[in-house]
N, C-alpha and C positions, 0 to 999 in steps of 0.2 A: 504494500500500500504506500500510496506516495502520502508528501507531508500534510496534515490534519488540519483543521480549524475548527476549532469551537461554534457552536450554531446555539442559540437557544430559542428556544418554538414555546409556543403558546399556544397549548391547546383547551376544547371547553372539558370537562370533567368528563363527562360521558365518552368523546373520542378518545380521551389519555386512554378511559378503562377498554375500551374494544380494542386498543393499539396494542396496551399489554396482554391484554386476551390473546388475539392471533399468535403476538410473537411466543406467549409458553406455549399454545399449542405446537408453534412450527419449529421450539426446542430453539428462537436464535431471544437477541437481545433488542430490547425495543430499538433500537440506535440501526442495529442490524436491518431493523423490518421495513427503519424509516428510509436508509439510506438505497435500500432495493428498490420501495417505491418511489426515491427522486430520481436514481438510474431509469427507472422506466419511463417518468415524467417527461426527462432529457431525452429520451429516445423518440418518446413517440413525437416531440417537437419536434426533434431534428427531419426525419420523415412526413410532418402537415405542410402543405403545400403555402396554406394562408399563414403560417408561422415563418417559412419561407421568403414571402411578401413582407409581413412587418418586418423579420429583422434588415432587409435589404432597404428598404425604407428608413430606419433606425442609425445603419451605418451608412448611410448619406446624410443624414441632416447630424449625426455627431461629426462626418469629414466637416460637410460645412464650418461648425460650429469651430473645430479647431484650428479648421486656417483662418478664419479670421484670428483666433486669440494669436494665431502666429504671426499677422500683419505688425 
């Protein structure tokens, strides 16, 4: 595993308890279960077409944005 960052989330009481639910059932650690489902999140972004569109949009207006601060 490459180097780490600390994250702290905030969840409502009811999803903390079904998050630790799943994870004893699936034998891993809640941290575990979360960061499978952000892999997945990442995934299937990278793959939506319209996710595609915004960020293409996204790093245009950040280029914009930094040539000017570079004039």
């Amino acid at each position: 595993m490459s180097e780490t960052k600390v994250t702290t989330l905030r969840l409502c009481k009811e999803l903390a308890a079904e998050l630790a639910a799943v994870a004893r059932v699936e034998g891993v650690t809640v941290s575990e279960a979360v960061r499978a489902a952000l892999y997945q999140y990442v995934a299937n972004r990278r793959g939506n077409e319209n996710f595609k569109k915004l960020l293409q949009r996204r790093l245009e207006e950040d280029r914009e944005l930094l040539e000017r601060l570079g004039e």
